[in-house]
N, C-alpha and C positions, 0 to 999 in steps of 0.2 A: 672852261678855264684853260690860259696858254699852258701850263706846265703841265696841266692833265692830259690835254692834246697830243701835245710831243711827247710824251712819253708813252700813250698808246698807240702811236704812229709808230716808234721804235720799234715796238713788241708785236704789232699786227701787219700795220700795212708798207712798211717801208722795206724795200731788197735786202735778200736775204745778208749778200755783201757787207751793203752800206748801213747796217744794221750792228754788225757786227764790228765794222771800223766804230763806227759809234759810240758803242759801249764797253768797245774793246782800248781805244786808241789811248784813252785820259784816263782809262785804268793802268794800261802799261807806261804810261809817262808818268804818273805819281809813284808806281812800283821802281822805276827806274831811277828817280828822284831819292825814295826810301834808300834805295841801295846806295846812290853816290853820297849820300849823306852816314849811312854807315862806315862808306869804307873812310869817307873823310877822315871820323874819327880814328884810323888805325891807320889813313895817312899823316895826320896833323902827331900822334903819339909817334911813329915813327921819326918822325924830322927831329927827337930827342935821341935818333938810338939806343937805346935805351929795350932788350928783347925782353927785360924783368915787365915795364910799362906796358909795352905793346901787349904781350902774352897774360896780364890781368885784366886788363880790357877786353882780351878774346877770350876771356875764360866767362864773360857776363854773356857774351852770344846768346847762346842757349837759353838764359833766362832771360832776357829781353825779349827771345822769341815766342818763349811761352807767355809774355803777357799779348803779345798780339795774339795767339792760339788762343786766351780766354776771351779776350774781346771779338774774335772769329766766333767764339758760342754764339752770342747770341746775335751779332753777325749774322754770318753762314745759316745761324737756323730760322731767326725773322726772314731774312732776305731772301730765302728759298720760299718763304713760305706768303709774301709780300706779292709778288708779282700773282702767284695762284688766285690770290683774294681778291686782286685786280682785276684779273679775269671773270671772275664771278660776280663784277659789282660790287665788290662790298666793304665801302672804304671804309664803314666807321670801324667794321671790326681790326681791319688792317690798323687803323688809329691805334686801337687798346692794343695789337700785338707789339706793335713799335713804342708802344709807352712803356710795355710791361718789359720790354730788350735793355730799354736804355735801365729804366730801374734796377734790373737784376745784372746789369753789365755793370754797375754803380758799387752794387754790394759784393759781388764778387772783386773788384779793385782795392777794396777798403780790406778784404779776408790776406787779399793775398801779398799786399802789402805789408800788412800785420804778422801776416804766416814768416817773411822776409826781415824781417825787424827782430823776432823770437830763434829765427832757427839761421842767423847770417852766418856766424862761425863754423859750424856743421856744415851746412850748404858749400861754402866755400871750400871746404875739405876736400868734400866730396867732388866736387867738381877739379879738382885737383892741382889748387890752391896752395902753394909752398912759400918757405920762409920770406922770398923775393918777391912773389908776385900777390901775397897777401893784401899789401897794406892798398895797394892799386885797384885790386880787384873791390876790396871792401867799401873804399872813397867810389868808385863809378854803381856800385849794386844801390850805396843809399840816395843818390842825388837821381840815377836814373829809375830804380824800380820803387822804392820805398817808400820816396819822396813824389815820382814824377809816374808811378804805375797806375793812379787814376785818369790822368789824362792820355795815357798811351790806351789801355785798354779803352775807355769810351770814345774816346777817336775813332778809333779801329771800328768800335760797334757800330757808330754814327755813318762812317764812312762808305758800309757794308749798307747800310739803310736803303743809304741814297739812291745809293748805284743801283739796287733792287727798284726804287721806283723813278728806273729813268731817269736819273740826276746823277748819270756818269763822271759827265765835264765838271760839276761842281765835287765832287768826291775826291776826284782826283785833283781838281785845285786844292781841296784841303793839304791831301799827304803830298802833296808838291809843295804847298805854303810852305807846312812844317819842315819839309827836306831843306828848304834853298837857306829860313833862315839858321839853320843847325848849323850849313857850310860857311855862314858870316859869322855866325856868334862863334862857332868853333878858334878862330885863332884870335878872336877880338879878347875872350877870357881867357884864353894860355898863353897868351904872348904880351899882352897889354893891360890887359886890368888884375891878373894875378901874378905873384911873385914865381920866380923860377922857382920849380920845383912841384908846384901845383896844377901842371897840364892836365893830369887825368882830374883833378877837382874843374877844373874848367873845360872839357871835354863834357862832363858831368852836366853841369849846369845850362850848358846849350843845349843839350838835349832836353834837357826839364823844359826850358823855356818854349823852346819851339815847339814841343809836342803839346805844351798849353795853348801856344796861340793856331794852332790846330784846331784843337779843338774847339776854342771860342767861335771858330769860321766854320766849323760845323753845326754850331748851336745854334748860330747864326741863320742858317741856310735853310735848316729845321722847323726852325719857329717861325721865321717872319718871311720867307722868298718859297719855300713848294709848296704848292696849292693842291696837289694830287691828292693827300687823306687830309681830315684834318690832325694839326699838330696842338697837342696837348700833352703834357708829361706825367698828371692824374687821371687819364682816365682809368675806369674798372679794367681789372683782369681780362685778358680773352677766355675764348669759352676751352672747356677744358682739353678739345681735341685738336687744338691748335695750338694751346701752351706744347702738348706733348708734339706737336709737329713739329716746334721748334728745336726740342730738344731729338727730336730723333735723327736731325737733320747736324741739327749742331754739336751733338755729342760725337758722332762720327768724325767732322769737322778739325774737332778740337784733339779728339785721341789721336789721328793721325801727325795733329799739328807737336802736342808734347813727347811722342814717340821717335818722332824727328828729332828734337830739343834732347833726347832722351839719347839719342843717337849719338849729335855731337857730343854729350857731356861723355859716353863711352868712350867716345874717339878721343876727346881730350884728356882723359885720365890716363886711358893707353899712353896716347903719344906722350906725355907728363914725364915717364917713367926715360923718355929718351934724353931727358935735356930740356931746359929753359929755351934753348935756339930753334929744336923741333918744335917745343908749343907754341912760340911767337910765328914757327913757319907753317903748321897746319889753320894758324890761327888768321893769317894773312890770306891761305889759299880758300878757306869757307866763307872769307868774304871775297875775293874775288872769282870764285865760281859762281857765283849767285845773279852774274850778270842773265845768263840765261834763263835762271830758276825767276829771278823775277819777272821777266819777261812773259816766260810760258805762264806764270802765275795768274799776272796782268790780264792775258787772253782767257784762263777759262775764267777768271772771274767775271769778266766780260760776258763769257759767253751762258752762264747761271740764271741769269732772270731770263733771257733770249729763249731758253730752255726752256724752263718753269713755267713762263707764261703760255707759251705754245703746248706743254703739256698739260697745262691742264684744257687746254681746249683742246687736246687730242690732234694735236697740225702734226701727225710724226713724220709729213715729206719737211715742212719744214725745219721743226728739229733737224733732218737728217741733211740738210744745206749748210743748218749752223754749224754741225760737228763737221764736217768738210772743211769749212770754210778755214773754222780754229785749229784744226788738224793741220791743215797744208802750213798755212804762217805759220805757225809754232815749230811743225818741224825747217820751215826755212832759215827759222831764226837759230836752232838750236845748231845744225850744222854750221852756218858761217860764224858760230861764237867758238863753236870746236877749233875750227883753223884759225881763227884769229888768233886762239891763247896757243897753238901748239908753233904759231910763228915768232907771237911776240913774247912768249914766256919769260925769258930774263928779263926784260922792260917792263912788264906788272910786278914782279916781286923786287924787282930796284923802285919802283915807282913809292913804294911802302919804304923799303928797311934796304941797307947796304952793305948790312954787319954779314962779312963774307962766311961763316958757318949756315946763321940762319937762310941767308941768299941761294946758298950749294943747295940745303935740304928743299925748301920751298919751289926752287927750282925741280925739283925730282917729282916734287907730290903734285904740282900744280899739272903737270905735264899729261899724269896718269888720272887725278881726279877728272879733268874735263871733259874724257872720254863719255861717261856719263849722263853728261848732258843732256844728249838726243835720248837718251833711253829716260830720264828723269820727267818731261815733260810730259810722255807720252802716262807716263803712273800720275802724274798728277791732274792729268785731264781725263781718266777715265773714271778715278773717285767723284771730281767736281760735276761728270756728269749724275752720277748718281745721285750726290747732294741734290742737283737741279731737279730730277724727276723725283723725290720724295721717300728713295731708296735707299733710307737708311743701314738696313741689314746689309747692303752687298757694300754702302761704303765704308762700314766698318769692319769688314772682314778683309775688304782690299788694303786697309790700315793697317788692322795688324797682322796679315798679312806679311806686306812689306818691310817694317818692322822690328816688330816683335818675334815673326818667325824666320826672316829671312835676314834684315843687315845685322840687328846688333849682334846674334851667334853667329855671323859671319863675321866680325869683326874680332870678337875670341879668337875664331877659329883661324883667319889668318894670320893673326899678333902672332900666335903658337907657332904657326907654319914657317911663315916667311920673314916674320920680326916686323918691325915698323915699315917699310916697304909695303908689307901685305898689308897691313892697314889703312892705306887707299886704293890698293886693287880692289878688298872687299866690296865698296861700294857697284863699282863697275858689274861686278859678277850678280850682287844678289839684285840690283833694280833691272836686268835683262831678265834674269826667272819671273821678277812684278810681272813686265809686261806682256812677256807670253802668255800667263794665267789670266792676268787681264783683258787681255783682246777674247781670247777664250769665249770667256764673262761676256763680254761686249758683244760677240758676235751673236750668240746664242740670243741676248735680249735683241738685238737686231732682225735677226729671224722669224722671232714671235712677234714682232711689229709687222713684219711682212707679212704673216702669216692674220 
């Protein structure tokens, strides 16, 4: 079969390179897509000035991001564990593991939805949700997550599938779909089919949509276009040492992803306390730092099955070409994204908001956040490798690690010190401690491969 070919040609016999553009390239251009279609929204809120708007819509960040972290479960844990099964021949059970993904990526959608609907007021609180940016933040939680959390999180899961079996470029057409129509539908409902006053309801609803017809081009691609397993949505359970692969794989996945999430809602309740113009400026600069973070993303996700498959055949020269390969791009992307923002800084945060307060602050934090970058890619490619070879325990300690032990008491710790300032140093300082301990880690298993 053609799909079954090509995608054991990626994983086996094709350079180790071109293997890696492969898998790598139409992940970080749907990542990259993802990203301009977020920032769209807190471009298109911005053109109201409007820092109460912009600063409710970045106050949903974080939970938006946790619904792709649950669709990463089973994600991240199928897809790690997809390519292994490949390796060993054995597609029907690959079949029942990806049936049993989408199923439980189904009913966690519907929990957390419900969980979002019960606890929206409290949530909002917490997340640091005031008199002004209440009503904003509340209209974008229900049209995007509550309403439109099914189809973001099975996207995500479906998306994670694909890509695991060799079906990068159609993966990445999905979350490119979704991206490009988000940026049409985005001012076609704020500016034309709803009355003034209504942008974040029509901000809202372009993301429902798009993240729906997402997903239909992934159901799509599932069911009737890869030939690699067979596609079926009943079949039986897998067996039970491969349900728990998923999760051992995925749970890791997923706690780093909410811990993250966990992160900004800290930083945002901090920074809450400065000002309306502070929130809408940290809120500016976590989307536009994210150019590199999605990027670097793009590549390890890429480089996950590349891994997976070759480990479980034991190729650890190969393996160790892949992680070369992902290593070098990634950190060359991460430095020329440093100099770009630390050239054009004023130009990204005018490009959002103009409101000369929030413009001064955003300019300061955007400045010092970016530094991080290089250091960020380097923590998020050595968990991914772990998810890829099946090593759960270290990628979950790398998680919370990062963290739980290291940013979010670092983000106390500087708010104390240094006032709102320190609250984007923090960052810079505790993902450099990641990555020292991480290479650590890294090297040591590299050793005992040699060895």
């Amino acid at each position: 079969m053609k799909a079954q070919a090509s995608s054991e040609s990626v994983f086996e016999d094709m350079p180790i390179r071109q293997a890696v553009r492969t898998m790598a390239v139409p992940t970080v251009i749907g990542q990259l897509i993802v990203l301009i279609y977020n920032l769209a929204d807190t471009y298109f809120i911005g053109k109201t000035n409007s820092p109460a708007m912009v600063a409710g819509v970045s106050l949903i960040l974080p939970l938006f991001n946790l619904t792709l972290a649950l669709g990463s479960l089973f994600g991240t844990g199928g897809g790690a564990l997809l390519p292994r099964l490949l390796a060993a021949d054995d597609r029907n059970e690959a079949a029942c593991v990806a049936a049993y993904c989408m199923r439980m990526s189904i009913l966690t959608a519907l929990v957390f939805s419900l969980l979002m609907l019960i606890l929206l007021r409290p949530v909002l609180q917490l997340l640091g949700a005031g008199e002004s940016t209440f009503p904003y933040a509340r209209i974008y939680l229900i049209t995007v997550l509550i309403i439109g959390g099914l189809p973001t999180i099975l996207s995500n899961t479906l998306s994670n599938l694909l890509r695991s079996l060799g079906l990068s470029r159609e993966a990445g057409t999905a979350v490119a779909m979704g991206g490009v129509l988000n940026i049409i539908l985005d001012p076609l409902f704020m500016f034309v089919l709803l009355p003034r006053g209504n942008e974040v309801l029509g901000v809202g609803i372009a993301t429902l949509l798009s993240n729906l017809i997402s997903l239909c081009f992934c159901l799509f691609v599932f069911f009737r276009k890869q030939q690699t397993i067979p596609a079926d949505f009943f079949l039986p359970a897998p067996k039970r040492e491969h349900i728990r692969a998923v999760y051992t794989i995925g749970i890791p996945g997923t706690t780093g992803a909410v811990l993250f999430d966990l992160d900004y809602m800290v930083l945002d309740k901090l920074v809450s306390a400065y000002g309306d113009a502070a929130l809408a400026a940290i809120g500016i600069v976590l989307k536009a730092e994210r150019l590199p973070q999605q990027i670097g993303i793009g590549l390890c996700q890429g480089m996950v099955p590349l891994v997976s498959y070759s480990h479980a055949k034991q190729n650890y020269s190969r393996i160790r070409g892949i992680l070369s390969t992902t290593l070098k791009a990634g950190a060359v992307v991460a430095l020329v994204s440093v100099t770009v923002y630390e050239i054009f800084t004023p130009r990204v945060i005018t490009f959002f908001i103009r409101e000369p307060e929030t413009f001064a602050i955003g300019n300061r934090f955007l400045r010092v956040r970016c530094l991080a970058a290089v250091i960020m890619f380097f923590c998020f490619f050595v968990v991914f490798f772990y998810q890829a070879t099946g090593d759960g325990k270290r990628a979950m300690s790398l998680a919370l690690l990062r963290w739980a032990v290291l940013n979010i008491p670092m983000l106390y710790l500087f708010n104390f010190l240094f006032g709102m300032y320190g609250l984007v140093w923090s960052q810079v300082v505790s993902d450099l401690l990641t990555v020292l301990i991480s290479f650590l880690i890294l090297r040591r298993t590299m050793q005992r491969w040699k060895e």
